[in-house]
Every structure is written in structure tokens, then in C-alpha cells.
C-alpha positions as CSV (number, residue, x, y, z in Angstrom):
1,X,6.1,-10.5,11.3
2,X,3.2,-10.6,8.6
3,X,1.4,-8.0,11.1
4,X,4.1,-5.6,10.5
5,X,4.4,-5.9,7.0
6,X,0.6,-5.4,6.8
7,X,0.6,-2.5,9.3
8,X,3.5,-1.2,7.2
9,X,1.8,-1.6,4.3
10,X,-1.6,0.0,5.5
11,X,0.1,3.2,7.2
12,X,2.0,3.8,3.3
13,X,-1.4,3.8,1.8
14,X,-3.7,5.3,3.9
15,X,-1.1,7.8,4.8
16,X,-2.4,10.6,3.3
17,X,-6.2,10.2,4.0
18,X,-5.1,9.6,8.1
19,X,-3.6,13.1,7.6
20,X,-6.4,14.6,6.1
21,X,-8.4,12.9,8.1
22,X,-7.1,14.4,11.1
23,X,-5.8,17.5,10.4
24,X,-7.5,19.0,7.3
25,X,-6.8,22.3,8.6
26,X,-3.6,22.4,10.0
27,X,-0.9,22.1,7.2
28,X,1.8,22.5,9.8
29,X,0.5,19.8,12.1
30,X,-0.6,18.0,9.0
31,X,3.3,17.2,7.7
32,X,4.4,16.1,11.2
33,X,1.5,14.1,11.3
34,X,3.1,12.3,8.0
35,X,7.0,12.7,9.0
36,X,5.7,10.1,12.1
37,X,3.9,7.9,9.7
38,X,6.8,7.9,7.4
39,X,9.2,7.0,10.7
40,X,7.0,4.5,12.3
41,X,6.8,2.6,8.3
42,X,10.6,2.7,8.5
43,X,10.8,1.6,11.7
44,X,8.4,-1.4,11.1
45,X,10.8,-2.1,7.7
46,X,13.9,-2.0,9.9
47,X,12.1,-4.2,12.8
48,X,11.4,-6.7,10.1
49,X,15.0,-6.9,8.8
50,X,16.0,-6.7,12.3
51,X,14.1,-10.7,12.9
52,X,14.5,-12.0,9.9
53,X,18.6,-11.8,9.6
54,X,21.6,-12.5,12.1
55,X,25.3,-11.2,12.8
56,X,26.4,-7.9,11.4
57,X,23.0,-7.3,9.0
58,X,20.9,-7.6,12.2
59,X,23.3,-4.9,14.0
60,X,22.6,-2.6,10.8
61,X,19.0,-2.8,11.2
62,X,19.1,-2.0,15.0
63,X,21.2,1.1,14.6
64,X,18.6,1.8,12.0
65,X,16.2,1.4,14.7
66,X,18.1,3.6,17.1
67,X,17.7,6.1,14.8
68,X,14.1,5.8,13.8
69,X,13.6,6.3,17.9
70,X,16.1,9.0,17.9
71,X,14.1,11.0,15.3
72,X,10.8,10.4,17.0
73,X,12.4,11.7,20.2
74,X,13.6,14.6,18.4
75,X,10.8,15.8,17.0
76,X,8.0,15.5,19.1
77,X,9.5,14.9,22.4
78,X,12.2,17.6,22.4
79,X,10.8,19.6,19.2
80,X,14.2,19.8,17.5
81,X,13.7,19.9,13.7
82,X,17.7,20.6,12.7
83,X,20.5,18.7,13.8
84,X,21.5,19.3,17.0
85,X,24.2,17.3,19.6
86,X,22.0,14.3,20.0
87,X,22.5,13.3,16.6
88,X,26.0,13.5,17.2
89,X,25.1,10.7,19.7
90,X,23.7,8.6,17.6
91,X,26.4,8.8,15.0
92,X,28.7,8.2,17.7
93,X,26.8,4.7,18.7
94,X,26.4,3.6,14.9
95,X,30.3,4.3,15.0
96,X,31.0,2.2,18.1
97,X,28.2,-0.3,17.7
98,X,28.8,-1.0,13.9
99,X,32.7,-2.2,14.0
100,X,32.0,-4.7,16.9
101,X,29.2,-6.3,15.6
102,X,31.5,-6.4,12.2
103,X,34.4,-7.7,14.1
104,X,32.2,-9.9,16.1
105,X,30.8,-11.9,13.1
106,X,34.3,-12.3,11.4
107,X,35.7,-13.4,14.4
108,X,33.2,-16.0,14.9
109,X,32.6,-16.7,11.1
110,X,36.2,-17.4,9.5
């Protein structure tokens, strides 16, 4: 978990110079080099709440995750940069998801 949080920590700093780094040139491909950097530090926050709680907060995190992936996906897999009917997807599994992980931890936690 201290890995993360170091790799987390090294990808917010060096961000910038990774981008010029490798794209000097290239503005466009230069700020979707940074939009990943900024969603895999994200990510790595939300994978570190994700171990380090339990019951409904850990659920949060993972939808937070879900999305992290689904933005990745849309972007450079798909090359959608507006919302589009996949993100109604993943508003639709936060919606499901979310209230049984709620309900599950009340039920088991009086």
C-alpha cells in the first residue's frame, strides 16, 4: 500500500515533466497524456481507500474505481471525450451497487 502512495505521489510531481518529456510537441497528445496521469493518481487514491476500509466505504471506493476504468476505457480505448450511453452504465451500477452495499452493512451492523 506504501508503493501506491509513493507511485501516487511521484506521478502528481513529475507529472508535468513526464509530459513534456514525451510529448513536447504535441499539445493535443500532451493533455491526454496528463488526463491518464491524473486518472491512474486517482485510481491509485481510490485503490488505497479501497484496502484500507470495509462495508459500505469500501463499496464507494470501488465504484470510484469503476469509474476511473470506465474513463480510461472511454478515452483511449473508444476515444469518446463527451458523455455518451456508457456513462449512463456506470451511473446505473453506482445506483444498483451503492444501496446494497448500504443495506448490506446496516443489515449486518445494527
Amino acid at each position: 500500500m506504501r508503493y501506491l502512495a509513493f507511485i501516487a505521489v511521484f506521478l502528481f510531481c513529475t507529472g508535468y515533466l513526464i509530459c513534456d518529456v514525451i510529448f513536447h510537441n504535441n499539445l493535443a497528445a500532451w493533455w491526454d497524456l496528463r488526463m491518464l496521469i491524473y486518472t491512474i493518481i486517482i485510481a491509485l487514491c481510490f485503490t488505497i481507500g479501497y484496502l484500507i476500509t470495509e462495508g459500505f466505504t469500501q463499496a464507494v471506493f470501488l465504484v470510484g474505481l469503476v469509474f476511473c476504468g470506465g474513463d480510461i476505457l472511454d478515452r483511449y480505448i473508444f476515444d469518446i471525450n463527451r458523455f455518451d450511453w456508457n456513462d449512463i452504465l456506470l451511473f446505473l451500477f453506482a445506483l444498483i451497487y451503492l444501496p446494497r452495499a448500504y443495506a448490506r452493512e446496516t443489515k449486518t451492523n445494527p
